[in-house]
N, CA, C and O of each residue as an XYZ file, in Angstrom:
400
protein
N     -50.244     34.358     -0.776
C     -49.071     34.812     -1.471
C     -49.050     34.143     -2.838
O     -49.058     32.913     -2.886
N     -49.021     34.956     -4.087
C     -48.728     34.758     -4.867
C     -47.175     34.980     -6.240
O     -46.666     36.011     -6.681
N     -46.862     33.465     -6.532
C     -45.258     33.654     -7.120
C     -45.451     33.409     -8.386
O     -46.012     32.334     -8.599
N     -45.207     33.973     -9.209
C     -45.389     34.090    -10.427
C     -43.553     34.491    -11.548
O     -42.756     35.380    -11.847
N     -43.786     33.419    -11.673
C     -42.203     33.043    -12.960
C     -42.030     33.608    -14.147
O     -42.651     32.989    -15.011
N     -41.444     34.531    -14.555
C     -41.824     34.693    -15.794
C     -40.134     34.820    -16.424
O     -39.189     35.433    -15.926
N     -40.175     34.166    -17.429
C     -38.780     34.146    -18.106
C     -38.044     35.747    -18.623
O     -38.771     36.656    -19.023
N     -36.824     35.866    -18.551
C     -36.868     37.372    -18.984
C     -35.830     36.932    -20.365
O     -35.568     37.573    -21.383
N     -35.598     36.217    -20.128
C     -34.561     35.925    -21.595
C     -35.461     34.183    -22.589
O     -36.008     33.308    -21.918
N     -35.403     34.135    -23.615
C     -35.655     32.776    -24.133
C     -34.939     32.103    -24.220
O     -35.419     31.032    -24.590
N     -33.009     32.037    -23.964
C     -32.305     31.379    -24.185
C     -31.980     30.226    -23.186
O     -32.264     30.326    -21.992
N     -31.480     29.320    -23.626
C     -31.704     28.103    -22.685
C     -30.502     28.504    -21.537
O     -29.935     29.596    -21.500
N     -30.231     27.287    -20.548
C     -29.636     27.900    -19.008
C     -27.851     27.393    -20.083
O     -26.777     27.995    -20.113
N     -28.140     26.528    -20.554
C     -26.699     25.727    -21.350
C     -26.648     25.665    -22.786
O     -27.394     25.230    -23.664
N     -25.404     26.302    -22.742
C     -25.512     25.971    -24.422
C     -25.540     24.193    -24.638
O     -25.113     23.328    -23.873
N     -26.164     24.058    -25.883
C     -26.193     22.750    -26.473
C     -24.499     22.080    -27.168
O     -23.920     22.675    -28.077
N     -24.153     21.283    -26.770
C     -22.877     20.735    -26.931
C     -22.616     19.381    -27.422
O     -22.893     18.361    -26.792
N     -22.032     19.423    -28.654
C     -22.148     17.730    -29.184
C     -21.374     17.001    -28.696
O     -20.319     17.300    -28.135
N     -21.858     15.910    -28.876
C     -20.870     14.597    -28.307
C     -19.859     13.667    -28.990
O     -20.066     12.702    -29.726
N     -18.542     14.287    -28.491
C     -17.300     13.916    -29.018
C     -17.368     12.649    -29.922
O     -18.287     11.835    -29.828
N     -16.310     12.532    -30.825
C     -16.528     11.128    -31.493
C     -16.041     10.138    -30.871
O     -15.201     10.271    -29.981
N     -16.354      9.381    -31.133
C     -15.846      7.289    -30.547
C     -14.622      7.510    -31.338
O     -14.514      7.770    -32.536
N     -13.511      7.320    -30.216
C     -12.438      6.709    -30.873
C     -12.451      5.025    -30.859
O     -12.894      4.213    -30.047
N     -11.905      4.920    -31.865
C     -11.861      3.388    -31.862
C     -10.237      3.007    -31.218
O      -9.176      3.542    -31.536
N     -10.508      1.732    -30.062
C      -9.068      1.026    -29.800
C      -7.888      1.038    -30.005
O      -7.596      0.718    -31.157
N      -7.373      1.189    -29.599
C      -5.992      1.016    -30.231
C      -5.195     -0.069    -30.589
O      -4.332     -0.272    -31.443
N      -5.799     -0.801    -29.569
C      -5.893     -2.694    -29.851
C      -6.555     -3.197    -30.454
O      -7.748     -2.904    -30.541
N      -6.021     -4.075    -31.037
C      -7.333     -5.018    -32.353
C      -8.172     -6.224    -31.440
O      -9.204     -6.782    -31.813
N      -7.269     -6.529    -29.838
C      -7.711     -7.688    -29.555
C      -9.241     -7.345    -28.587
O     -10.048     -8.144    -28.112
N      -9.208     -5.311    -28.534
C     -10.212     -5.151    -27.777
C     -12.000     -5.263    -28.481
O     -12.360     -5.187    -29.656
N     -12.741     -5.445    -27.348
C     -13.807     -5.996    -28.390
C     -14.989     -5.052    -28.007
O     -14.799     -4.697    -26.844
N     -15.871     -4.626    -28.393
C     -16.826     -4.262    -27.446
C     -17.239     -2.551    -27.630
O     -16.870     -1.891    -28.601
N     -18.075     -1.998    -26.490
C     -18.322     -0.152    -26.670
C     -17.859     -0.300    -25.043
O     -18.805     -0.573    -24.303
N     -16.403     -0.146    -24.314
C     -16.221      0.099    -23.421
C     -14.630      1.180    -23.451
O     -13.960      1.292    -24.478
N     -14.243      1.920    -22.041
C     -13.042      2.130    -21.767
C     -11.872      1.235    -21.801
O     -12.299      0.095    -21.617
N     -11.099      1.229    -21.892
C     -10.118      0.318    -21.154
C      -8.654      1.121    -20.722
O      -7.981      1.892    -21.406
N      -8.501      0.784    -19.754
C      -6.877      1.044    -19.097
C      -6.204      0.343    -18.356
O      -6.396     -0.322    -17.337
N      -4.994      0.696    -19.322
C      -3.988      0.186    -19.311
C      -2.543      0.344    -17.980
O      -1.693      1.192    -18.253
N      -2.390     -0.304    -16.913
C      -1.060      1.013    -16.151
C       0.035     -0.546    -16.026
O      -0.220     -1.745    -15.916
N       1.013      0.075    -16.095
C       2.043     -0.429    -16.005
C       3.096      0.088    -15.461
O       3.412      1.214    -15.845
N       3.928     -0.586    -14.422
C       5.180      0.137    -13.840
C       6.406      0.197    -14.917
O       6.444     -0.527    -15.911
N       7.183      0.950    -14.654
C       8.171      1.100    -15.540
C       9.346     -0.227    -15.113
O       9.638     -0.088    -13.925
N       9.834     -1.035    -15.529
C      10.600     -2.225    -15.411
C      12.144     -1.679    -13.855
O      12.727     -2.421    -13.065
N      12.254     -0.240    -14.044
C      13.237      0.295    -13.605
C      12.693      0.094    -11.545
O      13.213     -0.364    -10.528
N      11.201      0.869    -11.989
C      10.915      0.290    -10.315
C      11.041     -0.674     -9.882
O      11.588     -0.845     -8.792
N      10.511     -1.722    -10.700
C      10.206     -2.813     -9.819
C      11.940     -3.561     -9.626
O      12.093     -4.653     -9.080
N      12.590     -3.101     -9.934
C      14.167     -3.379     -9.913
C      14.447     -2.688     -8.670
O      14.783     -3.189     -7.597
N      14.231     -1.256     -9.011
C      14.620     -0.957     -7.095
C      13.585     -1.157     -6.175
O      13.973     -0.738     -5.084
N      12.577     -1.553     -6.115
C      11.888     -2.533     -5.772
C      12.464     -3.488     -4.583
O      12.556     -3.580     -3.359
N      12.888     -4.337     -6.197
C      13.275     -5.837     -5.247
C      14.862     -5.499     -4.579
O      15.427     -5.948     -3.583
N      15.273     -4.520     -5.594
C      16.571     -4.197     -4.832
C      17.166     -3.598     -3.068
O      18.191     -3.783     -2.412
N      16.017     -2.914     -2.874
C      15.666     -2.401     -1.840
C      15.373     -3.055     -0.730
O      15.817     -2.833      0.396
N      14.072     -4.452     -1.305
C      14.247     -5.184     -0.042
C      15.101     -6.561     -0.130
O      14.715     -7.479      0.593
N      16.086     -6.748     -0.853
C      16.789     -7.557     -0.278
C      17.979     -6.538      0.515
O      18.519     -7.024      1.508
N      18.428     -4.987      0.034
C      19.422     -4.334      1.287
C      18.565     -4.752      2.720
O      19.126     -5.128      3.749
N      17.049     -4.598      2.550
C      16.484     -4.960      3.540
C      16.627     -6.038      4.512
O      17.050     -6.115      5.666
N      16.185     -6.758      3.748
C      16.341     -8.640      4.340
C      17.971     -8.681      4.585
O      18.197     -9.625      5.342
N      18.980     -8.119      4.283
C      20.453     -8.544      4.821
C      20.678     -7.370      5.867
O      21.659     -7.612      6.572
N      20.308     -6.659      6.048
C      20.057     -5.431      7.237
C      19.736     -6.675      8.043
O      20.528     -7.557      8.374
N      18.387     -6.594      8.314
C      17.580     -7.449      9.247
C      18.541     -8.688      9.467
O      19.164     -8.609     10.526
N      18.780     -9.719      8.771
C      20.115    -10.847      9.096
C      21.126    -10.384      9.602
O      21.771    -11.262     10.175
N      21.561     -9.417      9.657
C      22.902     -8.940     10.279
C      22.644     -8.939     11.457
O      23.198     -9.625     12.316
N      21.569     -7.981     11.645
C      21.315     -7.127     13.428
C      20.816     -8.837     13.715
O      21.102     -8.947     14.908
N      20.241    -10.197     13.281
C      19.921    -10.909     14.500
C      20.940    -11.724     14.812
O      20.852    -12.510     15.755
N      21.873    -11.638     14.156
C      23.349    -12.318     15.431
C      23.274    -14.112     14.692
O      22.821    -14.621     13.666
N      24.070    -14.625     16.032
C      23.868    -16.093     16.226
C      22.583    -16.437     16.669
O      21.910    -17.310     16.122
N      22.248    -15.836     17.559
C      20.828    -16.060     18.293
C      21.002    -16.518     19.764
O      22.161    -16.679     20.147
N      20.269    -16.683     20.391
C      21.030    -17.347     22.193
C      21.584    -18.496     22.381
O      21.181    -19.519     21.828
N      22.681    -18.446     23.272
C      23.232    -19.490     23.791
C      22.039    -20.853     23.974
O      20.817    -20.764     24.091
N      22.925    -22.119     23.947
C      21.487    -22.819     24.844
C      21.796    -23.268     26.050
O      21.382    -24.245     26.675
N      22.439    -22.586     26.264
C      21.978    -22.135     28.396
C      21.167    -21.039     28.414
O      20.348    -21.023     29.333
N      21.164    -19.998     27.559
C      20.428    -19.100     28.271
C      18.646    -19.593     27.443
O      17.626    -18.965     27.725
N      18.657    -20.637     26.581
C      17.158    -21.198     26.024
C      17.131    -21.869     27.402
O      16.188    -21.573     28.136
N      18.075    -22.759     27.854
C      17.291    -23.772     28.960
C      17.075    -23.115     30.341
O      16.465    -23.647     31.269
N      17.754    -21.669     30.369
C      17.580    -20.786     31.670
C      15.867    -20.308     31.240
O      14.857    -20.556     31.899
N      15.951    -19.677     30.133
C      14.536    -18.863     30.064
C      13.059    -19.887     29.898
O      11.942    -19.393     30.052
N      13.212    -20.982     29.651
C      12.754    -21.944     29.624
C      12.263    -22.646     31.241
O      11.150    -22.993     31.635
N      13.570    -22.666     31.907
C      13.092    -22.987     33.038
C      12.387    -21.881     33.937
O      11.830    -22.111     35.010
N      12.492    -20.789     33.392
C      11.854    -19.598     34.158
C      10.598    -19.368     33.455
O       9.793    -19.167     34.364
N       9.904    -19.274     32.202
C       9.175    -19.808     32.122
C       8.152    -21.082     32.856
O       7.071    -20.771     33.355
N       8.458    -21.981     32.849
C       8.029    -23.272     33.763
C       7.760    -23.114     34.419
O       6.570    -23.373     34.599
N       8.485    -22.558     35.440
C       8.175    -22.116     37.297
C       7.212    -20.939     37.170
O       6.908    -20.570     38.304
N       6.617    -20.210     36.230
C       6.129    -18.694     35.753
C       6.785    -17.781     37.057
O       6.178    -17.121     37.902
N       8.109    -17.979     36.906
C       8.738    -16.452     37.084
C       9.898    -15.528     35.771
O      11.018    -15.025     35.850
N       9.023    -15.661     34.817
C       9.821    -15.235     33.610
C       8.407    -13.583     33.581
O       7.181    -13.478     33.549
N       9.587    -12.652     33.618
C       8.644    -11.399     33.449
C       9.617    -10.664     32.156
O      10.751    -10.221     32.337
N       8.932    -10.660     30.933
C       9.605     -9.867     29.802
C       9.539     -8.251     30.029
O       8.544     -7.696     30.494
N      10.455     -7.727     29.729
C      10.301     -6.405     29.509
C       9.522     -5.607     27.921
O      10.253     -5.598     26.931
N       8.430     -5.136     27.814
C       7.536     -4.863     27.349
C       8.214     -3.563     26.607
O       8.130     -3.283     25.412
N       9.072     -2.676     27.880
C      10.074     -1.256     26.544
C      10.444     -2.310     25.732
O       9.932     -2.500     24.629
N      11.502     -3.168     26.327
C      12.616     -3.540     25.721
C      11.911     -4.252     24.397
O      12.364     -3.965     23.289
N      11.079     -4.952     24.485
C      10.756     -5.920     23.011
C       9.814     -4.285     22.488
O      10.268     -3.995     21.381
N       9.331     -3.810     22.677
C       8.823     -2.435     21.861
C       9.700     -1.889     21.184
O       9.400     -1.342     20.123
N      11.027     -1.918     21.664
C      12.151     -0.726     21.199
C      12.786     -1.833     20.281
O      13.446     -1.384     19.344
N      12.709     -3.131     20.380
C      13.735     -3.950     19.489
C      12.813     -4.027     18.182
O      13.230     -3.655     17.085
N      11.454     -4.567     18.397
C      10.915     -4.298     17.177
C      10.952     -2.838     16.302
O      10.812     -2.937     15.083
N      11.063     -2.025     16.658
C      10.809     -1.114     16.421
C      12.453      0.158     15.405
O      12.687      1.202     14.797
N      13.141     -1.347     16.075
C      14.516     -0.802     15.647
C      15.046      0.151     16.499
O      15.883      0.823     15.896
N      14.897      0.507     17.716
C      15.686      1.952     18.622
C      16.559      0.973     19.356
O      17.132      1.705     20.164
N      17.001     -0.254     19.556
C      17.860     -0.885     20.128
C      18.355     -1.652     19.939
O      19.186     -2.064     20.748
């Protein structure tokens, strides 16, 4: 078998296309033949931001109370000790989780 190529046009597959000019910096302090970028948040986010998680952090302080009695530390404690302390596994799932 013979394949044989033969061009039917002379024009190339791409036109030829020049290469844009170098802008120069916009900064004087930049130095060099590279990119550079720049990103910055707008001052307004990072305000609701932090605003957001402190509603957060006083949410969370509210829902944990006083915290336990200490009878019921030296009850769970002693049940612990003896290992007949069995946690409920929903219950701490659902508290982390916020459903209770």
């Amino acid at each position: 078998m013979n394949v044989i190529f033969q061009t039917i046009n002379n024009t190339t597959y791409r036109t030829p296309v020049s290469a844009p000019r170098k802008r120069m910096p916009q900064s004087s302090t930049v130095k060099g033949d590279f990119d550079t970028v720049n990103i910055q948040g707008s001052r307004i986010t990072q305000d609701e931001d932090e605003t957001f998680a402190r509603i957060l952090a006083r949410r969370t302080a509210a829902q944990l109370g006083s915290g336990a009695s200490a009878e019921r530390v030296q009850e769970l404690g002693r049940q612990v000790a003896d290992g007949t302390y069995q946690p409920d596994a929903q219950r701490i799932a659902g508290r982390m989780l916020g459903l209770s």
